[in-house]
C-alpha positions as CSV (number, residue, x, y, z in Angstrom):
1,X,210.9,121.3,-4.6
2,X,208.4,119.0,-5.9
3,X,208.7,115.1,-5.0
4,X,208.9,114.6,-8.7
5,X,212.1,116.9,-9.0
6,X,213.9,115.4,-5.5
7,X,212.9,111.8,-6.3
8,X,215.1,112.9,-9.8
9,X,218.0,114.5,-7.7
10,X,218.5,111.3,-6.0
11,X,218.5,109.2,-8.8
12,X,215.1,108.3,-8.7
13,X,212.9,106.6,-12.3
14,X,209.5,108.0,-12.4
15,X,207.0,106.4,-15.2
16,X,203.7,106.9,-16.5
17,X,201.1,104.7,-17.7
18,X,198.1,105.7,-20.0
19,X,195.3,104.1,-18.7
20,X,192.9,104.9,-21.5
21,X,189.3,103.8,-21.4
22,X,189.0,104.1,-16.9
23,X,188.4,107.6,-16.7
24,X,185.5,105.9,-14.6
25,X,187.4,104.3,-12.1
26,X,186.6,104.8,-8.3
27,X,188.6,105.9,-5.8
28,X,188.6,102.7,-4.6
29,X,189.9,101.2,-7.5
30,X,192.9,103.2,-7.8
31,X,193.8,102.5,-4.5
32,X,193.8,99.1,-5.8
33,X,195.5,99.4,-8.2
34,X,198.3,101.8,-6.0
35,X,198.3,98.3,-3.7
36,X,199.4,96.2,-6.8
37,X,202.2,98.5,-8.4
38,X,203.9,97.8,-4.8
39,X,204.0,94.2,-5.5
40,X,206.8,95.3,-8.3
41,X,208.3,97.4,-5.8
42,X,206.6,100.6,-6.6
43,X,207.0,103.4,-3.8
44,X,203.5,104.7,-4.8
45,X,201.7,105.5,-7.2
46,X,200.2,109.3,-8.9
47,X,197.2,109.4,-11.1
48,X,195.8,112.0,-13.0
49,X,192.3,112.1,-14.4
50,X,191.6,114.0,-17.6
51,X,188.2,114.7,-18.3
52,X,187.1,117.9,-21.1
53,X,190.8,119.2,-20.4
54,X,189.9,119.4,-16.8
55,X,192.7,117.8,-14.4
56,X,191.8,116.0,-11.3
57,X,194.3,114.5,-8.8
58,X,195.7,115.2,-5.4
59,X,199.0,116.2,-7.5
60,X,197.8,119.0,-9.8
61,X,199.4,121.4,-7.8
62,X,203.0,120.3,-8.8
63,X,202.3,121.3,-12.4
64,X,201.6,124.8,-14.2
């Protein structure tokens, strides 16, 4: 089961953000940014970066 699909079973909210326009962001600077969300009490934080139709992120593997 995907952390997506348990985090659900439990009653869990996941949300997305379009973050248009920083396809060029460093790792560095999502880990920034994954630092912040916790502020508002974010657990973590996903990305995905979609570049020509080509995924990148540590999660692609959860999705077909």
């Amino acid at each position: 089961m995907s952390i997506f699909a348990a985090l659900s079973k439990k009653g869990g909210i996941v949300k997305a953000l379009n973050a248009k326009g920083c396809i060029d962001f460093s790792r560095k600077e999502i880990d920034d940014l994954t630092e912040f969300v916790a502020v508002y009490r974010a657990k973590g934080m996903a990305w995905i970066k979609v570049k020509e139709d080509k995924w990148q992120s540590p999660i692609t593997k959860f999705f077909s």
